[in-house]
C-alpha positions as CSV (number, residue, x, y, z in Angstrom):
1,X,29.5,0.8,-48.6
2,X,27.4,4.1,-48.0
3,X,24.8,1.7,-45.9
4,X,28.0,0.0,-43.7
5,X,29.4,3.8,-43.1
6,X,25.9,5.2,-42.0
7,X,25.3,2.1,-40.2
8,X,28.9,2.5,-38.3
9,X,28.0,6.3,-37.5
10,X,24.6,5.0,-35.8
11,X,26.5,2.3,-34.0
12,X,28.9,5.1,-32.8
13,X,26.4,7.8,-31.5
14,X,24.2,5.2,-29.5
15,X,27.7,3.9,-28.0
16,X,28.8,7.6,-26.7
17,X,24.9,8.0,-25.3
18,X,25.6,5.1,-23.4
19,X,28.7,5.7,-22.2
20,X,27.7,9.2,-21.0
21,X,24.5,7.7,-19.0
22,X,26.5,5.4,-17.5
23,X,29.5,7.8,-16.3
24,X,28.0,11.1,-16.8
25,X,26.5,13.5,-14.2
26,X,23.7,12.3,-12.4
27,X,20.0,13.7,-11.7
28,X,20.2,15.9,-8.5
29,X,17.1,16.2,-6.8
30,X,16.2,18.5,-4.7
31,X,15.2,15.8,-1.8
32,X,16.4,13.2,-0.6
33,X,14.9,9.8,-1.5
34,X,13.4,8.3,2.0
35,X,13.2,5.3,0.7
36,X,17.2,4.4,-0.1
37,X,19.0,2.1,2.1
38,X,20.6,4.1,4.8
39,X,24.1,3.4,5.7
40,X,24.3,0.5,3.2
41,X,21.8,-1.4,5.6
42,X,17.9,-2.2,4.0
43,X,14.8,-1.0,4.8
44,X,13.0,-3.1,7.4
45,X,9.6,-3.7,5.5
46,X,6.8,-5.1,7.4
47,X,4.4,-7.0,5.1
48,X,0.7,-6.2,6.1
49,X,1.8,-4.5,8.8
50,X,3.4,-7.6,10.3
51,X,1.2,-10.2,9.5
52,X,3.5,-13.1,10.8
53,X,2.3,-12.2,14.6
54,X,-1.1,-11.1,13.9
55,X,-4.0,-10.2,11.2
56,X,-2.3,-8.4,8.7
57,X,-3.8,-5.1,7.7
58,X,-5.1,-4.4,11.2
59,X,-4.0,-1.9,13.6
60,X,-3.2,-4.6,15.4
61,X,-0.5,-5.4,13.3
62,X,0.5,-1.7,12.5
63,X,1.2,-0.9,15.8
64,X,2.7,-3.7,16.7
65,X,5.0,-3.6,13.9
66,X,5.8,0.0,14.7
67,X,6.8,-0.7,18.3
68,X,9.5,-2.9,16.5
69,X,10.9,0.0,15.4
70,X,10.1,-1.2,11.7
71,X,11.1,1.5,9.1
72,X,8.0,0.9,6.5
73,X,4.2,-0.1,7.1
74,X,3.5,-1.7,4.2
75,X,-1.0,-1.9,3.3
76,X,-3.2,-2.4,0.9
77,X,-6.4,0.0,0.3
78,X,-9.5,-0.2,-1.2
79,X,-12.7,1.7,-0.8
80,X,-16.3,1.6,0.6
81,X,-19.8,2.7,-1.1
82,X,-19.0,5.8,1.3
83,X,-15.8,6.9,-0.3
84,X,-14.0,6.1,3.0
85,X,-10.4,4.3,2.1
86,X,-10.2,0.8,4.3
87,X,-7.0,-1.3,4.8
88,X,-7.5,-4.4,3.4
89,X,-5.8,-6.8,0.9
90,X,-9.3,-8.5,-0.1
91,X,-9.7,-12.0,-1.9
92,X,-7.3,-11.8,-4.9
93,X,-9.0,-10.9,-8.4
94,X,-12.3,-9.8,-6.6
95,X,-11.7,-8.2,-3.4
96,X,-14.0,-10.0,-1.1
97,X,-13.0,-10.1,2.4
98,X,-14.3,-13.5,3.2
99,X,-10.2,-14.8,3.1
100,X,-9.8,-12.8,6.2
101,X,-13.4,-12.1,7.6
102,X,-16.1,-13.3,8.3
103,X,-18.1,-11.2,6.0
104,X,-18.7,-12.4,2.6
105,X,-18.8,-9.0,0.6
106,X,-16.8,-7.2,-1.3
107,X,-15.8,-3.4,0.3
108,X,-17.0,-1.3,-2.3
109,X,-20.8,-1.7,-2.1
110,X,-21.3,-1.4,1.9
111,X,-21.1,1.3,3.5
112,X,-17.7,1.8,6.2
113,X,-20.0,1.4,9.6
114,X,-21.9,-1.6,8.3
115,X,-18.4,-3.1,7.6
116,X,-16.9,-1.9,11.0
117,X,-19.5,-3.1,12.9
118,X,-19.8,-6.8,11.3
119,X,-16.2,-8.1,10.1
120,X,-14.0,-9.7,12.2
121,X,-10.4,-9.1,10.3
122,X,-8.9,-11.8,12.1
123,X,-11.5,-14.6,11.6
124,X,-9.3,-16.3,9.7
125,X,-6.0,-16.0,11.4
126,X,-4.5,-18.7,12.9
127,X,-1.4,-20.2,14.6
128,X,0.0,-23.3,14.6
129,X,-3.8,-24.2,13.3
130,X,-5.7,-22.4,15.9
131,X,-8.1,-19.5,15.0
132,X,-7.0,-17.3,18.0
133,X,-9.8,-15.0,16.8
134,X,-12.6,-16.4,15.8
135,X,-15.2,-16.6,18.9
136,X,-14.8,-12.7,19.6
137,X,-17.8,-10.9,20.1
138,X,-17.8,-8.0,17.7
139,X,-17.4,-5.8,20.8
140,X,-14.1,-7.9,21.6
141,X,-12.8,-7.5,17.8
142,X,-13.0,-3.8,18.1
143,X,-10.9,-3.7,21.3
144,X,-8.7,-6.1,20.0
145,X,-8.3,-3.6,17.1
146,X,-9.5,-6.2,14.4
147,X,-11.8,-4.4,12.8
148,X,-11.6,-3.1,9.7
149,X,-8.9,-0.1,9.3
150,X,-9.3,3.1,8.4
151,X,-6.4,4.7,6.2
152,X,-6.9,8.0,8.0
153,X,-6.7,6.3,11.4
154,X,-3.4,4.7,10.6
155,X,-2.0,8.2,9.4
156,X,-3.6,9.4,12.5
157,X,-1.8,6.8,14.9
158,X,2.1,7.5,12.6
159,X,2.3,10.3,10.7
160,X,5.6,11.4,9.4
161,X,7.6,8.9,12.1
162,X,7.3,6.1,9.9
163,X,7.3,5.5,6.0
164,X,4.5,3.8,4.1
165,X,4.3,1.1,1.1
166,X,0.4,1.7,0.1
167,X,-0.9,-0.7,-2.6
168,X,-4.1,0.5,-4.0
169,X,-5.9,-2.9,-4.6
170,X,-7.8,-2.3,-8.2
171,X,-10.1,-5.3,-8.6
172,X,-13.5,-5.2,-10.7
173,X,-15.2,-2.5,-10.9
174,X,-14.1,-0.8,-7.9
175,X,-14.1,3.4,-8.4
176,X,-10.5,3.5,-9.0
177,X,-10.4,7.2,-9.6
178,X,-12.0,8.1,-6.8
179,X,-10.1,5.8,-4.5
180,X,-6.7,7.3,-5.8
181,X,-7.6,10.7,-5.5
182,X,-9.4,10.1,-1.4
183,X,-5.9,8.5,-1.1
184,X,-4.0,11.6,-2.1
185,X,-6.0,13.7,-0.2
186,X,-5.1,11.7,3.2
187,X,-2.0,12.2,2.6
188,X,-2.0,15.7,1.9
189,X,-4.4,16.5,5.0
190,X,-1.8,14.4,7.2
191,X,0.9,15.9,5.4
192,X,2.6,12.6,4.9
193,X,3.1,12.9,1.2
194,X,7.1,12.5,1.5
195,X,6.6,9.3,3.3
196,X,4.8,7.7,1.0
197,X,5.3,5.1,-1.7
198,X,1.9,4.2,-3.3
199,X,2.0,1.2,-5.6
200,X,-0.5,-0.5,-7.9
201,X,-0.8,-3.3,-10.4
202,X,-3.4,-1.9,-12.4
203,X,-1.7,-0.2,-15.4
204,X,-4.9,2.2,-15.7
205,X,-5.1,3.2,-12.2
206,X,-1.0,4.1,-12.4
207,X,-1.9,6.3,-15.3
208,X,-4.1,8.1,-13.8
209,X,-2.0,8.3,-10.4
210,X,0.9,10.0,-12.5
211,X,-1.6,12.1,-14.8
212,X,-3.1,13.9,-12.0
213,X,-0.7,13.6,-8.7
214,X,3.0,14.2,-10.6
């Protein structure tokens, strides 16, 4: 009997926590979340940067998306040898860029000019099954704004007017650490940090991200 009373008084307490998360005062925060539906209408998100009408993680695509009057710029980061953060999804599970590129290496052991001046981002684009990119002279890419993105450019080009969905692409052994915290910095130097929703699948990387930037 003693075990079916205590057992009833458990039973009881957990049911009044619930009840008082559910209908009890809420957390106020002191902002306001950018990042809730306004008006009952979603968030317009675009994917890559828009990568339905062209090379997704370009600025290209960024500012094309942006013209739309988008309300996010979603991207995906990783780093160079240099410490400079690039936009770029990579090959999934390793990072190589030779999914969209030309250029059969992986970000993190070249240097940012090297990769600038050799990788067509939209080499492997294509419409309707034609590569509208591919016979660009590197020279043409650049103008085209093909190349490989910067994350301080894109910052540069939006700022504050727009809000971002940044994955931080953890593959290998890619400096993790030192790409969150060049990320943070950005964002602080840019003052964008408001307007920005980092993401990661790496469970160590997210760690670290709440560890050192709360």
């Amino acid at each position: 009997m003693k075990l079916i009373k205590r057992t009833s008084i458990v039973l009881f307490v957990l049911f009044i926590i619930v009840i008082g998360l559910m209908f009890g005062p809420k957390v106020q925060y002191e902002k306001e979340n950018p990042f809730l539906a306004k008006d009952g209408m979603p968030l317009v998100i675009a994917h890559g940067g828009g990568q339905a009408y062209f090379p997704d993680n370009t600025m290209k695509a960024f500012e094309y998306a942006y013209s739309l009057g988008v309300d996010v710029l979603e991207m995906d980061v990783m780093i160079t040898s240099d410490n400079v953060v690039v936009v770029s999804h990579g090959q999934n599970d390793i990072g190589n860029l030779i999914t969209f590129s030309q250029c059969d290496v992986i970000p993190w052991v070249e240097t940012y000019d090297n990769l600038y001046n050799a990788c067509n981002m939209g080499y492997n684009y294509q419409k309707e099954g034609v590569y509208l990119y591919r016979d660009l002279t590197q020279a043409e890419v650049i103008q085209e704004k093909l190349y490989l993105p910067r994350l301080e450019e894109v910052f540069s080009a939006f700022g504050n007017q727009t809000l971002y969905n940044i994955e931080l692409k953890v593959y290998g052994d890619i400096p993790y650490e030192t790409m969150a915290d060049e990320v943070y910095k950005l964002m602080d130097a840019y003052d964008v940090i408001d307007s920005v929703l980092i993401a990661t699948a790496d469970d160590v990387t997210s760690a670290y991200i709440v560890d050192n930037y709360p």
